[in-house]
Each structure stands twice: as C-alpha cells, then as structure tokens.
N, C-alpha and C positions, 0 to 999 in steps of 0.2 A: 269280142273281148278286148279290152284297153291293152290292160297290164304288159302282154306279149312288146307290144309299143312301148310303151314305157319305159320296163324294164331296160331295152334297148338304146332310148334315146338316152337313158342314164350311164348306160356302160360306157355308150360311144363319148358323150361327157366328160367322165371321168378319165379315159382312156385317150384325148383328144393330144393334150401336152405333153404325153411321151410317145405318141405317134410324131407327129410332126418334129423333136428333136432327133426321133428316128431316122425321118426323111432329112435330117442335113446330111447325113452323111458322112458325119464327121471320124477321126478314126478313133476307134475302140479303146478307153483304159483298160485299165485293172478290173476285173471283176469285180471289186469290191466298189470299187469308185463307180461304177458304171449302175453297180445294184445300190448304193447312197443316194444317186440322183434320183432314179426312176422312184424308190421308197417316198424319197420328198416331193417329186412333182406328183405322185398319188396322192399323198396326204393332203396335199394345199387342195388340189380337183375335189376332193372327195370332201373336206370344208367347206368350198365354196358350192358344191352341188347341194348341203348339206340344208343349204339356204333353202333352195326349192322346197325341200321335203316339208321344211317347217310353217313354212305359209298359209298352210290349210287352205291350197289353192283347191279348185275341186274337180278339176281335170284332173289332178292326182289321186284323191283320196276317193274322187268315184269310180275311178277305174279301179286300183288298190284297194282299197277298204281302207280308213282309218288308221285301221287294228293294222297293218300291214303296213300303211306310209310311217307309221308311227315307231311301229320295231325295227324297220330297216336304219331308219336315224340313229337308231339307236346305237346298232350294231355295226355301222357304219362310222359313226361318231368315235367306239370305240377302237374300231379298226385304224380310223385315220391315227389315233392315239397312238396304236400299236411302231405302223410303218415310221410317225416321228418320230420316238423314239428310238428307235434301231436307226435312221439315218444319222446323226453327226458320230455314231460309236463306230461305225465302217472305213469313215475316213481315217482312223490310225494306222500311224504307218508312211502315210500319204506325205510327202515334202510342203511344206508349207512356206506363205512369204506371198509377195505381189506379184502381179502376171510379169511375165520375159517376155521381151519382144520377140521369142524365137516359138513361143509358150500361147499364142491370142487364142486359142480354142482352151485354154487354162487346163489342157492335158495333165499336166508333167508336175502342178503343185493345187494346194486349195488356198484360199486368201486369210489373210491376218488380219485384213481391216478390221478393225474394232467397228466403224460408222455401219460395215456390210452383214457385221456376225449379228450385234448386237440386236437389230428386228428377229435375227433367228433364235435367240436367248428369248428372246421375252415371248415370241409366242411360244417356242417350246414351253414354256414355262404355264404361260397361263393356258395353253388347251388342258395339261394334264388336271389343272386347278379344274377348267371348265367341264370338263367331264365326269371328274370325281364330284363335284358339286350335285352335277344332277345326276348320278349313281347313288349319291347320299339325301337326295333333297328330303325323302321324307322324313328323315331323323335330323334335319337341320329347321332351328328353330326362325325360319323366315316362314313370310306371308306366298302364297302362290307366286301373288302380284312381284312382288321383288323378288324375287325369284328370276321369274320372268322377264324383267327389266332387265334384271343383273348378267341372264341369260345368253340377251340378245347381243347386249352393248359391247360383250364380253369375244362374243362371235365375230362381231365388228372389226377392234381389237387386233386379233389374232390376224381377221384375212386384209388387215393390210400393213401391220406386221412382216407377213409373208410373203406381200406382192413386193415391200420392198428387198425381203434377204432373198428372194428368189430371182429377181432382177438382176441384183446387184452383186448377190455372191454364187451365184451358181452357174455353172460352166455352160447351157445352152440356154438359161432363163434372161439373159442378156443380148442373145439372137432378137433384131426386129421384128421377128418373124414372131417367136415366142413370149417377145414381150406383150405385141398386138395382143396374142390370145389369151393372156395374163389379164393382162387389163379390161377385157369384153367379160370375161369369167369375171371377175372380181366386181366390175359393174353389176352385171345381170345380179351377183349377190349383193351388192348396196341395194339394189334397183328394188328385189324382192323388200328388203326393210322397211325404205318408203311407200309400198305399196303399201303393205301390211300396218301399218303404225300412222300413214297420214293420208294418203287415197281412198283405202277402203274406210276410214272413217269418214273421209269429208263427202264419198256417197251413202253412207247411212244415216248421214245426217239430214237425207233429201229424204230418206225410210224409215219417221218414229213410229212407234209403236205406244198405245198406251193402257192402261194397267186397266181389268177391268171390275177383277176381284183375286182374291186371293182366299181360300178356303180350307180346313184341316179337314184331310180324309181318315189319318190313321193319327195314334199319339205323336207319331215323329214324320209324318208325312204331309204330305200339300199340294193342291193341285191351284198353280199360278194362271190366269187366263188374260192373252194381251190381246188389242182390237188395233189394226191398222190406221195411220192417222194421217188422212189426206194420200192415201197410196189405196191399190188394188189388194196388196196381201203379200202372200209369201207361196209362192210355188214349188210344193214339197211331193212324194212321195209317203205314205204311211210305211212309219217304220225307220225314217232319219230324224237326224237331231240338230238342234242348233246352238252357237254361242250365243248365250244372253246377257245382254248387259242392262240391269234396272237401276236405273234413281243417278246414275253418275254420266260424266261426261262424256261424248262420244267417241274420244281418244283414251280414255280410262283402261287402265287394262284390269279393270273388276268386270271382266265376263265368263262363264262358267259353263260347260258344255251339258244339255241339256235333251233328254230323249222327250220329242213331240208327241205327247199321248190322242189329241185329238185327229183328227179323219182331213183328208181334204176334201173332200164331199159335203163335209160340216158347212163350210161357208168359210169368209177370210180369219174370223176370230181363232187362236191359237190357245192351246193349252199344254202346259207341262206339267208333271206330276214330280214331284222334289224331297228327295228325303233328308232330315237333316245332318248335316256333317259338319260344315264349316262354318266361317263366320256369316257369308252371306246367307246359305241355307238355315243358322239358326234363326235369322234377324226376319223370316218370312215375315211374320205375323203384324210387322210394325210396318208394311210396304202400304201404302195408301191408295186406293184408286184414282186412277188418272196420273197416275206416277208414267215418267218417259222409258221407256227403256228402248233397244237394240237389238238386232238380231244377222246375226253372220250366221245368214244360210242359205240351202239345208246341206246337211252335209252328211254319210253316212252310208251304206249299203245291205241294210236291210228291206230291201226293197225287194216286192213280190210281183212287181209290174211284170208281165211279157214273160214269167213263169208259163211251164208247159205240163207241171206235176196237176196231180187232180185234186190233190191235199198237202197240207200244210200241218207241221205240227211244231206249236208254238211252245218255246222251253224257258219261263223264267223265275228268276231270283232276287225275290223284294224287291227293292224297285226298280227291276229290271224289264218287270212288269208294264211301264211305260209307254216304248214302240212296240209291245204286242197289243196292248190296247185301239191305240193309231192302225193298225192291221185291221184285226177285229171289227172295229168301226167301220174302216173302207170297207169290209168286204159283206159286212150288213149294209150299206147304205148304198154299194154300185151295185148290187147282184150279183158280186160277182161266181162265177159255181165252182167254189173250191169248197171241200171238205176240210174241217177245221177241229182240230183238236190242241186246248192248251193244259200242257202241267203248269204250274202254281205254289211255288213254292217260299215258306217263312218261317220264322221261328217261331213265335206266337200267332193265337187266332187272330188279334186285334192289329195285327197288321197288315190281315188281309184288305186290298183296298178295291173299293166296285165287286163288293164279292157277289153283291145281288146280279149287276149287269153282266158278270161272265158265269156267271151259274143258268144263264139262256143258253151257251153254249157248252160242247164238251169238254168240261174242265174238271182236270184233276187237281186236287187243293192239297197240298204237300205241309205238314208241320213236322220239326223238329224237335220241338217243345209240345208236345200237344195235349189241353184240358183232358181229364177222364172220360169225355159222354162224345171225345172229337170220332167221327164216323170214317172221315176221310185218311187219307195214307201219312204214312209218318214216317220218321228219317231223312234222310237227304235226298236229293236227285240225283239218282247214281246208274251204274247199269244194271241191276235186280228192279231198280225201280220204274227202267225201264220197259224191261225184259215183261215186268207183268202188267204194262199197261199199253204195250204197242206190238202189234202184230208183225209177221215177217214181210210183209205185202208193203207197210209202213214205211219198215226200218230201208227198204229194197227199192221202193218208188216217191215216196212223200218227199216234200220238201223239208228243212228244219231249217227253224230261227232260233238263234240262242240269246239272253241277255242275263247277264247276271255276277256274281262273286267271281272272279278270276277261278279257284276252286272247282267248282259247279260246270264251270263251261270246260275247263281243260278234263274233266273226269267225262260229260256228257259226248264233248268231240270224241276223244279217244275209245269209247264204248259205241259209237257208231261206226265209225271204222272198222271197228271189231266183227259188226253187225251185217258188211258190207255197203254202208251210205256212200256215196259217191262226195268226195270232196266239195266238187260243183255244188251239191245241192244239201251244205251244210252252212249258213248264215250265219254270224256272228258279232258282236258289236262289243267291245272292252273300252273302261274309260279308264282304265288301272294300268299301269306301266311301272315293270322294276327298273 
C-alpha cells in the first residue's frame, strides 16, 4: 500500500521549514513569538504542498483514492486558513521598529517595513477570499471553468506573496539556509502549475481521441463513445475514470470527470455513460462524430485487479452505475472467477440504463419512486435494504464498490461497518465535495 508513503512524504513536507529553523539554533523568544512563526511557516508549507494534492498527479490519487486526495486539500486548505490567521494576532505585544545591530536574529522586535508586511496583507487577505470562495463555490454563480482558473491563479498569488513576507519579514525565513528551502518549495509549487496547464496538454495533444457516437440510454442519460486516433488507447483498470475534454482546445479547462463504463478487454474504443447536469452534459446531443476530444487518464481506485475476496458486491446510485458496468464487463470478458452481485438503484423505472444487460447477472433493481405492477425492491439503499438482500458470509468476506449520491454511499459505508466489513475491503468513488 502507497498511502503509508505518502502520508509521510507529505508530513516530512510540510514539517521541513520549521525543522531546519529548528536546527539553527538560535535562542528562544517569547512563546508567543516563537508559536507565530512556526503557525506561519506551517501555513506557507501546507500551501505550497497544497499544490501537489491539486494536480491529479496519479501517484497520489492512486495510492489515496481521489475521494481522499481530494478531502485532505480540503481540510488542509482550511487548516492552512486557520494557522494564518492566528499568526500576525500573537505578535501583540511584541516591540516593533527595524532590526538593531545588537537584534540580527530579529529576537527582541518584529518589522515595520510597510515593502516586508504588505505581501503578508495581501495574502492574508486573499487565501481567506480563496477558501471561502470554494467553500461557497456551489452557490456562487460562476461557470466550473472560471472557477477554476480563478482558483489556481489565486493560489499563485498568495504563494509568492508569501515567499516574499516570509523572506523578508520573518525572523529565520531570511537564514540562507531557509530561504534556499523557501524557494525549491515554492518552485516545485509554480512547477506543479506548468505541468498541469501547459505539459500535460502539450502531451495530449500527441493523444486525440475521436468521437465515435454519442447515444440516449435513459431520458437524461448518455452513453459517449471515443476511438483512439493515431495512438494504441488508453491503459485503464475497470472501474476508473477519466478527465474528458470534447470539441475544445487542448489547454481548455472544459474537462469533466467522467466514470469509464466500457471493459478493457473491450478493445482500445472507450465509453462513458453521462447524465445530464450541466452545460456540457446538457449539450451531449449536439456532439458530432469525429469531434476531437481528450482524455487525462485514468484515474481512480475502484479497481478489483489483484483482489483476493471470492465475491464482489457492486453498490450503486443512478449514474453511478457507470464503473460498475466497466467491472461487470471485465469480469464477463476475462473469466475472471469472482462472484458478483449488483444492487441498482433510481428513482424511476425509466432511468434504469442496460437494465436487459445486467438483469444476466445478480442484480437487485432498487426504486424509490416505483410504478404499481414494479416487482423489484423499493426505497432507498440503506441498511434494511441491505440486511435482506446480503448474507453474513457477504457482509464478513465480499468485496464492496460503492458509486453513487454522497447520501447513499455515507449511509451504505457506515451500515457495513456496522455489519463488520473490513475498511480495506470497502471501495468508493465520490465526484461531490462540500
């Protein structure tokens, strides 16, 4: 397992700039002074690492899961928020004024430069912006995209900003020592940028894709299909997802994360299953064939490869339905000898989609809403709902995959736990973030 790694490489990270100010040596203020600095050399470290998380590099996100790189940013993002804050309120008190010759480790005062404070003003200023923004994003009336622009540029911003009031106004961020490491930190976070926004496009752009149809399965649903163009394909896992980008430029940031319903066993041509939401998912219908699109993948943790359970039991929620299908498929098409059972769950009958091709397998069809003459289970996918459709043998050795409603999967995790499921061998895939 990664994550152990990981986790680690990111503490040491984060942890790097108040170690080494550590090892100077220097002698001790005021507690207060001494817990201001460390507060702000967290905050900056934990910014700039912040970078990593965001890249949808996939050494991260396959080790971690998505679901997990993606909360950690989160909560981390907020954390960094927190420590900001509380740093320049500590220093009162504190004597202020320019260094004393008697003063070079800036013990005994903190600086008045206006040139040194002010990068500290303005990001203080704008991370709280930046945070609150995407705490609120989905009540604010922007597009993803700008959003996301606004996001990144904003992140920018702030961490060099900081590289300079941490340089220049803080008592060991001025050590050559600490500045070196200031500045490699702060690259690696430009570095992530560029990679993200002008490398990884100018290689997908050696990687089109082209459109090969686009079809309605349900009233609001769709299943998009892209064929490789001048390349071998895409080397995925049943069960991950990919960034899609159709019809726009390869540096566009109109790409949309997207669960791969077809098999790799299929062959190189790809398929997604799409339900409508937004502006690109409304606009399916009007996509042409042989339209160019893109694909940043795969990416994802639902993956049942190198599994040791004897069964698998697939759990999902409209069109969450997706990477269980990708599942399904591999595991008709290699042989492979796992025992398979999927619940199925929607609000109406008519948005069951492939109800013929998983009614070959053990599938339970779940409505909420359901016609007078529906034969199958009703209500939601909850624990009763489990309780009478999966044995203790199940709940005790099976595998589970979950995709679906933020809702659905937090009520399904916590009833397997209940159940005794072993954490390990509970899968999960969320595209929703508070």
């Amino acid at each position: 397992m990664k994550w152990p790694y990981l986790a680690l490489i990111y503490v040491l990270l984060i942890l790097a700039p108040l170690g080494f100010s550590w090892s100077l040596g220097w002698p001790p203020r005021s507690f207060n002074q001494e817990l201001a600095s460390g507060l702000g050399m967290l905050a900056f470290s934990i910014i700039l690492v912040e970078f990593l998380l965001s890249g949808r590099f996939r050494f991260i996100s396959s080790g971690l899961g998505m679901d997990v790189t993606m909360r950690v940013h989160q909560l981390m993002a907020r954390t960094a928020l927190g420590f900001a804050l509380i740093h320049p309120l500590l220093y009162q008190g504190t004597p202020s004024g320019g260094r004393r010759p008697w003063d070079e480790t800036n013990q005994l005062t903190i600086s008045t430069d206006f040139s040194t404070l002010v990068s500290g003003i303005g990001a203080y200023l704008f991370l709280f912006i930046l945070v609150a923004s995407a705490i609120a994003r989905k009540s604010l009336d922007y597009k993803y995209e700008t959003w996301r622009l606004l996001h990144g540029l904003g992140a920018l911003v702030i961490a060099c900003l900081l590289l300079h009031h941490t340089v220049y106004a803080g008592r060991y961020g001025g050590h050559p020592l600490l500045t070196y490491l200031w500045l490699a930190l702060t690259s690696i976070a430009v570095g992530t940028l560029l990679y993200v926004y002008l490398v990884r496009p100018l290689r997908q752009r050696k990687r089109q894709w082209r459109v090969t149809s686009v079809s309605r399965l349900t009233p609001k649903q769709w299943e998009l299909r892209v064929v490789p163009d001048g390349h071998n394909g895409l080397n995925f896992e049943a069960g991950q997802f990919a960034w899609l980008n159709v019809g726009h430029s390869v540096f566009s940031l109109h790409e949309n994360p997207f669960s791969i319903s077809s098999a790799p066993a299929e062959g190189p041509e790809v398929s997604f299953m799409i339900k409508e939401l937004g502006d690109f998912t409304c606009g399916l219908r009007q996509i042409a064939p042989q339209t160019t699109a893109y694909l940043d993948a795969p990416h994802g943790n639902l993956s049942i490869s190198h599994r040791t359970e004897k069964g698998i039991v697939l759990i999902a929620g409209g069109v969450g339905i997706a990477p269980m299908l990708s599942i399904v498929r591999q595991v008709r098409l290699s042989g492979t000898q796992y025992e398979l059972k999927l619940i199925y769950g929607n609000r109406v009958e008519e948005q069951i989609a492939f109800r013929q091709e998983l009614s070959k397998e053990e599938t339970v069809f779940v409505l909420s809403e359901p016609p007078e003459d529906w034969s199958g289970e009703t209500g939601l996918i909850d624990g009763h709902l489990l309780d009478r459709n999966l044995s203790s043998e199940q709940f005790e050795s099976w595998l589970f995959v979950l995709c679906g409603p933020p809702a659905m999967m937090d009520t399904v995790e916590d009833h397997l736990i209940e159940r005794g499921t072993a954490s390990h061998r509970i899968l999960s895939e969320r595209f929703d973030y508070d």
